[in-house]
N, CA, C and O atoms as a MOPAC input file, in Angstrom:
PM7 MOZYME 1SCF
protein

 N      9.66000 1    -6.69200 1    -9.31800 1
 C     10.65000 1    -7.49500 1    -8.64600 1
 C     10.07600 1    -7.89500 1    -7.28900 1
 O      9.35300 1    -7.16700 1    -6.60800 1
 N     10.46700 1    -9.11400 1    -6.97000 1
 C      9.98500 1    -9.62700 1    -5.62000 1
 C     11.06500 1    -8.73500 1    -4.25900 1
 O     12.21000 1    -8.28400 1    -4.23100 1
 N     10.27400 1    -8.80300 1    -3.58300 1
 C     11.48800 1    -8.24200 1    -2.23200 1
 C     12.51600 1    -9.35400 1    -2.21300 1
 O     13.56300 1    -8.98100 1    -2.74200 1
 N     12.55500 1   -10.73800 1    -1.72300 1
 C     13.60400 1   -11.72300 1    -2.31000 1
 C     14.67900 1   -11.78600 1    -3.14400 1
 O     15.60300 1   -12.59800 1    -3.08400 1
 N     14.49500 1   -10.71900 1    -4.08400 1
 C     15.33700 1   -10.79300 1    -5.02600 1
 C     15.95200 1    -9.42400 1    -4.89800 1
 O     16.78600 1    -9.27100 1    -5.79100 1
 N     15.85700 1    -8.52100 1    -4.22200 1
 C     16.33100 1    -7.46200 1    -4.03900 1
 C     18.10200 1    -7.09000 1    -2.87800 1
 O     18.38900 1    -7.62300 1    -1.80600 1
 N     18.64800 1    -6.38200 1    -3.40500 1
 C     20.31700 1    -6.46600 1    -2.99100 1
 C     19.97600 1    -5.65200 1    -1.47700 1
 O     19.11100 1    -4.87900 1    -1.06300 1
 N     21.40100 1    -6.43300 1    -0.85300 1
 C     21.58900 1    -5.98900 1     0.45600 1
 C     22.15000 1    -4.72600 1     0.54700 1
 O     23.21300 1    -4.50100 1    -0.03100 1
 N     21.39900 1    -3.58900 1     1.40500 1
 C     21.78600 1    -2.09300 1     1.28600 1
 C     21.14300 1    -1.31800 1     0.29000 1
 O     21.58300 1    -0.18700 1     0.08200 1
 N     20.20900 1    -1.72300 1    -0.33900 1
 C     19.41400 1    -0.86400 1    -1.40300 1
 C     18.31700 1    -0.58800 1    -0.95800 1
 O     18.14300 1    -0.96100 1     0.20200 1
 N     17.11800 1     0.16800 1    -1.65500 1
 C     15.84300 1     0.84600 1    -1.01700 1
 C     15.13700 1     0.75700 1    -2.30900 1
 O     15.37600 1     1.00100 1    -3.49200 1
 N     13.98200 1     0.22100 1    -1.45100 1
 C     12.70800 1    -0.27100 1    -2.26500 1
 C     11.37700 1     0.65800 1    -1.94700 1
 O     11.27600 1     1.48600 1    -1.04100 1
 N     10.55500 1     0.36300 1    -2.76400 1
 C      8.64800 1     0.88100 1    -2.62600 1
 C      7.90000 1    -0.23500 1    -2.69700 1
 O      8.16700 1    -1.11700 1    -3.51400 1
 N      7.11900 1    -0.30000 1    -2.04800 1
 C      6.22500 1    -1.72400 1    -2.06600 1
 C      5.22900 1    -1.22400 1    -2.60100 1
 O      4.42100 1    -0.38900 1    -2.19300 1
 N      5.39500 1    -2.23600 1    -4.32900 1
 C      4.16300 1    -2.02700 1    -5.31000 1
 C      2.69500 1    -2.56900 1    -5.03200 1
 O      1.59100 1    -2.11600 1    -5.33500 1
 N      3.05500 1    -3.60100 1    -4.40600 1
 C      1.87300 1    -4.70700 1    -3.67800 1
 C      2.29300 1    -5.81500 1    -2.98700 1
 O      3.34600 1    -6.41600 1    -3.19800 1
 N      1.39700 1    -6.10700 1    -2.09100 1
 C      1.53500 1    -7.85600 1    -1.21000 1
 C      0.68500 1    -8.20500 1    -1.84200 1
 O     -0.32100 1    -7.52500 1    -2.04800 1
 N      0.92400 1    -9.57200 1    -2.39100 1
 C      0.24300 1   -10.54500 1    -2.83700 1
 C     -0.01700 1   -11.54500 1    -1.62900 1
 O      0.25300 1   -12.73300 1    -1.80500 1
 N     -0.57300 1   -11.08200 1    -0.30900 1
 C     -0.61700 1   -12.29100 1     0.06200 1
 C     -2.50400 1   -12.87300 1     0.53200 1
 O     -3.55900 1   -12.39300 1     0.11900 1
 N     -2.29700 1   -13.96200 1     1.44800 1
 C     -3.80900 1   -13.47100 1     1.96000 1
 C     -4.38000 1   -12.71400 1     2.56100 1
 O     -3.54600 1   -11.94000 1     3.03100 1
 N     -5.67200 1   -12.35000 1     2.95300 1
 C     -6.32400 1   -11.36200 1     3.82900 1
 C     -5.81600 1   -10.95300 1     5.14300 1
 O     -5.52300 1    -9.82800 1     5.54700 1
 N     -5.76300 1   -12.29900 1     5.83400 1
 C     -5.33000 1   -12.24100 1     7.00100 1
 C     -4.13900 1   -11.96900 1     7.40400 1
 O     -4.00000 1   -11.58400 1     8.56500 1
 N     -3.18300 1   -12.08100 1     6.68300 1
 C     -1.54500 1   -12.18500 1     6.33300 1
 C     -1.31600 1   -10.56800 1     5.95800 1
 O     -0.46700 1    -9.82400 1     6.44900 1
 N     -2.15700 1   -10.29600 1     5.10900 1
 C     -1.71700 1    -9.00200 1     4.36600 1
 C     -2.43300 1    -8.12400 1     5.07700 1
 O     -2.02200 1    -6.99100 1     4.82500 1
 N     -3.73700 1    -8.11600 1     6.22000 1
 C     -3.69300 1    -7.22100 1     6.86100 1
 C     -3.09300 1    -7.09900 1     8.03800 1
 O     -3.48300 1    -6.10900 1     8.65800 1
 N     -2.20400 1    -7.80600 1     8.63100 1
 C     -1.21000 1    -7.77400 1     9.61300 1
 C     -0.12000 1    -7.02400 1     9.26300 1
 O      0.44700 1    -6.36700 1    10.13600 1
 N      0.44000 1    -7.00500 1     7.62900 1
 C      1.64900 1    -6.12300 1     7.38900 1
 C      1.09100 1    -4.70300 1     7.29800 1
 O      1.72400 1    -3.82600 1     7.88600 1
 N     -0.17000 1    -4.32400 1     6.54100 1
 C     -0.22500 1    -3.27100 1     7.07600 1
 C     -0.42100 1    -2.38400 1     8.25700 1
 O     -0.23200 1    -1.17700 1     8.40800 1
 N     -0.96200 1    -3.56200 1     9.25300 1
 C     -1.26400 1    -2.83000 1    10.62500 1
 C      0.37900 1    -2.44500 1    11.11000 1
 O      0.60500 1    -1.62700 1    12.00100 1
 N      1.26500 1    -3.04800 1    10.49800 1
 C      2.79000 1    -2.95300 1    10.76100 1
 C      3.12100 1    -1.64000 1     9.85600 1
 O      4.15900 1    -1.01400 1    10.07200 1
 N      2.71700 1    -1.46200 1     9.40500 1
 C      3.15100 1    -0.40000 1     7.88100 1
 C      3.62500 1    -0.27100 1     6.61600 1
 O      3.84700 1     0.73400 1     5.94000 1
 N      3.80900 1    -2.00300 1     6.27600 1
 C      4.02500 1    -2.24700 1     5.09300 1
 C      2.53800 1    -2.57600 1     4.05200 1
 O      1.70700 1    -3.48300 1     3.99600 1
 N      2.74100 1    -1.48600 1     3.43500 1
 C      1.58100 1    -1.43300 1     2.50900 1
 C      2.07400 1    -0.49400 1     0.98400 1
 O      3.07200 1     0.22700 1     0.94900 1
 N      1.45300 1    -0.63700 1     0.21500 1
 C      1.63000 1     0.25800 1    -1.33300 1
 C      2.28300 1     1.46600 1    -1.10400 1
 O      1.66300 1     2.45800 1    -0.71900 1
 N      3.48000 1     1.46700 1    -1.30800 1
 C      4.07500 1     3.14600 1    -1.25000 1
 C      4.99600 1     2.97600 1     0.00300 1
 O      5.37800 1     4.07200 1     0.41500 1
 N      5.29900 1     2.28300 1     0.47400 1
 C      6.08600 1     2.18600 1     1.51500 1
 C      7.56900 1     1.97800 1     1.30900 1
 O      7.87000 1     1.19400 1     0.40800 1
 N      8.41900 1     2.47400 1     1.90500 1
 C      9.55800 1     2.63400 1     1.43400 1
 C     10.56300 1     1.73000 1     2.98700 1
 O     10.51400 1     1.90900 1     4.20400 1
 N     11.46800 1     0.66600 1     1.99300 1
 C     12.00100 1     0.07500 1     2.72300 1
 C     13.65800 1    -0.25300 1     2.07700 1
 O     14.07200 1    -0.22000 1     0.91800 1
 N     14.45700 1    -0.62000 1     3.56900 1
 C     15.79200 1    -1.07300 1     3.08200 1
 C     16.53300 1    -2.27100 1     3.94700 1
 O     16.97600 1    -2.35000 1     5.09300 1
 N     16.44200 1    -3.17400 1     2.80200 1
 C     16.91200 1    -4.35600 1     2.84300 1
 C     18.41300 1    -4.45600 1     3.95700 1
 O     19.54700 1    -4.41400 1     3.48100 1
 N     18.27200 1    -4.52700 1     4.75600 1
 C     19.65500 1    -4.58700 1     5.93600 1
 C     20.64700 1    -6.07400 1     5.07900 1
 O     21.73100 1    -5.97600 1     4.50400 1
 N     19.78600 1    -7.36500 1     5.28000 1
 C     20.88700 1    -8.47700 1     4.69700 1
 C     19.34000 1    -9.50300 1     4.73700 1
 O     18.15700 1    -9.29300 1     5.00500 1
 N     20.17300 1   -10.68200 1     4.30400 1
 C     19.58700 1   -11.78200 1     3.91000 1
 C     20.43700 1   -12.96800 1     4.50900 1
 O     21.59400 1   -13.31600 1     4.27400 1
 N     19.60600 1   -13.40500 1     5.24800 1
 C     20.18900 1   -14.73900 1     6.18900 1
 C     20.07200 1   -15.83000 1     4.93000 1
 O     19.41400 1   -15.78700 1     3.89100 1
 N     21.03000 1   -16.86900 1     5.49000 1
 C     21.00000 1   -18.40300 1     4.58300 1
 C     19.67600 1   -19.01400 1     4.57000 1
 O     19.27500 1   -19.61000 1     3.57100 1
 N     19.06200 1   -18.91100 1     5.50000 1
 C     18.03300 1   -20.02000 1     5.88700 1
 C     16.68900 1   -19.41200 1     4.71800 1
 O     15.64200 1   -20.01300 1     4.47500 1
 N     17.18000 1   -17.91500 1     4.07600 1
 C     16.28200 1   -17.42000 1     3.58100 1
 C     15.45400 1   -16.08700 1     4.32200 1
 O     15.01600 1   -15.16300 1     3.63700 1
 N     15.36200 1   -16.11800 1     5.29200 1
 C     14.50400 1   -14.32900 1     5.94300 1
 C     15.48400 1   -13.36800 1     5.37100 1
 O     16.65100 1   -13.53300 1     5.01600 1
 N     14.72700 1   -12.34000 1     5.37100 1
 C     15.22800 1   -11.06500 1     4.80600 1
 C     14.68400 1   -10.01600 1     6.14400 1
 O     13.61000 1    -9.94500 1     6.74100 1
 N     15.98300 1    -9.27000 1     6.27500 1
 C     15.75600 1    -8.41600 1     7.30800 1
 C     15.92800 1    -6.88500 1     6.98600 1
 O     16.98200 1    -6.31300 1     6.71000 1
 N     14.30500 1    -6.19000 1     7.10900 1
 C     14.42400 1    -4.94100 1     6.31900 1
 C     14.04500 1    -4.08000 1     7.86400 1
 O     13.63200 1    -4.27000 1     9.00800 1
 N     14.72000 1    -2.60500 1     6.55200 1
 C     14.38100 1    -1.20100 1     8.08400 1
 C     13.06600 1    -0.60500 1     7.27700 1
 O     12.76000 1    -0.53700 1     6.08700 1
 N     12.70000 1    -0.37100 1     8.00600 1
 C     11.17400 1     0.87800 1     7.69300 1
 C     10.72300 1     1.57500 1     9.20800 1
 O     10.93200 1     1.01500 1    10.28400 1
 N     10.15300 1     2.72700 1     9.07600 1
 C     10.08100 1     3.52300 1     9.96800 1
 C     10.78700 1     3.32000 1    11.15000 1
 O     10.47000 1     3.19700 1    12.33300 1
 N     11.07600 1     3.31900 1    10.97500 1
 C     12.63500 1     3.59900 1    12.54900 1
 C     12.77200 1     2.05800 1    13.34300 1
 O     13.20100 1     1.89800 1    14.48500 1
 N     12.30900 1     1.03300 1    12.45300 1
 C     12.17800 1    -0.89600 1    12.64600 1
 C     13.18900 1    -1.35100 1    11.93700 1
 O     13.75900 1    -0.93600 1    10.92900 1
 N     13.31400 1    -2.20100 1    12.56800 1
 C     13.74200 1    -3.44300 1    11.82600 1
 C     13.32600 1    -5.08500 1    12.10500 1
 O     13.34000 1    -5.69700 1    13.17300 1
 N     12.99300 1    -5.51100 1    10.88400 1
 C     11.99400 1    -6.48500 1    11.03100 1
 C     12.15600 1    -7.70700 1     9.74400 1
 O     12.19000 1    -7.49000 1     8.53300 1
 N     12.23300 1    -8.92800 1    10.39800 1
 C     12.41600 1    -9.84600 1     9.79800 1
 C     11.21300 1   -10.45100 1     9.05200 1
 O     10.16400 1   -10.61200 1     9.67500 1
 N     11.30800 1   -10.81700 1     7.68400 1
 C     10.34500 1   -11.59300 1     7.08400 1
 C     10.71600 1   -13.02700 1     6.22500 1
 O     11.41500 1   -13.14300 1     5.21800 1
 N     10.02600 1   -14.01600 1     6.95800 1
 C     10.46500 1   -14.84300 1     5.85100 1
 C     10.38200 1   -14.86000 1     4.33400 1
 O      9.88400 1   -14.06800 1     3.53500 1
 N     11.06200 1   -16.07600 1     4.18000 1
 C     10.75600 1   -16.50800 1     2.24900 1
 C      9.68900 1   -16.06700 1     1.82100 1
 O      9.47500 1   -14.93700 1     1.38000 1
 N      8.77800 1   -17.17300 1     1.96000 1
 C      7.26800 1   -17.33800 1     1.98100 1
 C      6.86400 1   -15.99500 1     1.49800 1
 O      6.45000 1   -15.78200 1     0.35900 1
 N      7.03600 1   -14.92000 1     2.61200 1
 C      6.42300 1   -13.59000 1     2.51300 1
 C      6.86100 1   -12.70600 1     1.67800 1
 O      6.11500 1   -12.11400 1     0.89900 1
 N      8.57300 1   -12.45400 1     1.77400 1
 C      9.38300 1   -11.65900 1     0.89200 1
 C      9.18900 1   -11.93300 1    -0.77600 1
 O      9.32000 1   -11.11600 1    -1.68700 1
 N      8.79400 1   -13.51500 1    -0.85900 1
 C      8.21700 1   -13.71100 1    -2.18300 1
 C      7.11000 1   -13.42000 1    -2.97300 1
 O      6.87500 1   -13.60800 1    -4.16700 1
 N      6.28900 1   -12.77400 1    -1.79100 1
 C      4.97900 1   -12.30000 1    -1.99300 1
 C      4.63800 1   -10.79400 1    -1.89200 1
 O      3.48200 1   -10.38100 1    -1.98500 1
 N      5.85700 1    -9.89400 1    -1.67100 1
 C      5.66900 1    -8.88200 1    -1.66800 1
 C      6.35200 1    -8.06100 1    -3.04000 1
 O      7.56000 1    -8.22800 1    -3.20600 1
 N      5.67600 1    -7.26000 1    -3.93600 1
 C      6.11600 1    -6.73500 1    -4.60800 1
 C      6.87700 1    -5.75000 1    -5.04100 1
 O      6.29600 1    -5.50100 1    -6.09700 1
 N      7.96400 1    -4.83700 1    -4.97200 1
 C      8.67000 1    -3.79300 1    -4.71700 1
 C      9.01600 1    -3.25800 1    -6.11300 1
 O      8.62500 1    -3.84900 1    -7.12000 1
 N      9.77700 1    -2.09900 1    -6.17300 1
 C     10.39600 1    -1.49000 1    -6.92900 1
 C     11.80400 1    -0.57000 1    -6.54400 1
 O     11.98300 1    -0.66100 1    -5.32900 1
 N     12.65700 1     0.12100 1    -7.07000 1
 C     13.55300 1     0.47700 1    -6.81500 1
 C     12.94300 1     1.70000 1    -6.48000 1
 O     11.84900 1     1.92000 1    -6.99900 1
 N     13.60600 1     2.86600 1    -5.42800 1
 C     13.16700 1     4.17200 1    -4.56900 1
 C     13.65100 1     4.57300 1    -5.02000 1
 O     14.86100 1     4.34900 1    -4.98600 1
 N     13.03500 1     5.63000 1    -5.92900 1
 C     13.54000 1     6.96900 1    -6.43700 1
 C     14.11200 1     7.82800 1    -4.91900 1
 O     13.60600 1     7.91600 1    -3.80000 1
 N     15.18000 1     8.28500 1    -5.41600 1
 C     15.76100 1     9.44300 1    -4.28900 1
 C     15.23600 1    10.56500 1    -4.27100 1
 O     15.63000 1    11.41800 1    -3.47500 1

């Protein structure tokens, strides 16, 4: 499942970023990388998705949220 498509108030694992080099090593210098566990706060109209991870909260656009791969977080 794409992060995009994922419900407001639920918790994800990021299976992979599909994005480019340069792009995708900026999220991990942030901490989003394989195994990372995140939760979707809401989803604006315009399209950004605004998630929590390590004690953040941080907006990503379309573009990106479409490119990141997730799964549902086991408890």
């Amino acid at each position: 499942m794409k992060l995009i498509e994922g419900e407001i108030g639920s918790e994800y694992q990021v299976e992979d970023v599909e994005l480019g080099l340069a792009l995708e090593r900026r999220l991990e210098a942030l901490g989003i990388l394989p195994g990372t566990r995140l939760r979707i706060l809401n989803k604006k109209s315009h399209g950004a998705v605004i998630i929590f991870f390590f004690f953040l909260r941080f907006a990503l656009g379309t573009g990106i949220a479409r490119k990141i791969i997730v799964k549902e977080a086991a408890i």
